[in-house]
Steps between C-alpha positions, in 0.01 A plus 500: 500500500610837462599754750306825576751797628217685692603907635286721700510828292224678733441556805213265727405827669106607391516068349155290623546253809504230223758651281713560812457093598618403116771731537626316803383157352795572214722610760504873408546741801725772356462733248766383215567163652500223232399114525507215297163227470426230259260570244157360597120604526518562840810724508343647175149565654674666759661776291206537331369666794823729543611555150487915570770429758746268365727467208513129390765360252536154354 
């Protein structure tokens, strides 16, 4: 499978309770902090939810 490099590009401040959670889910606490997932429907139905905030790359 491939692997997702996943950065926060925005801040979580004004974000819904939910977005907040899939934030953390990912492992994104920090503004510019990068991490690294597998490519699968959860992880992908996850950024769905917080595409405005994140950068992802392939």
């Amino acid at each position: 499978m491939a692997k997702l490099k996943i950065t926060q590009t925005k801040s979580r401040i004004g974000a819904s309770a939910q977005q907040k959670k899939n934030l953390d889910a990912l492992g994104l606490r920090k503004m510019n902090q990068t991490v690294e997932h597998e490519d699968s429907a959860i992880i992908l139905g996850m950024l769905d939810k917080v595409r405005h905030l994140v950068k992802i790359e392939k």
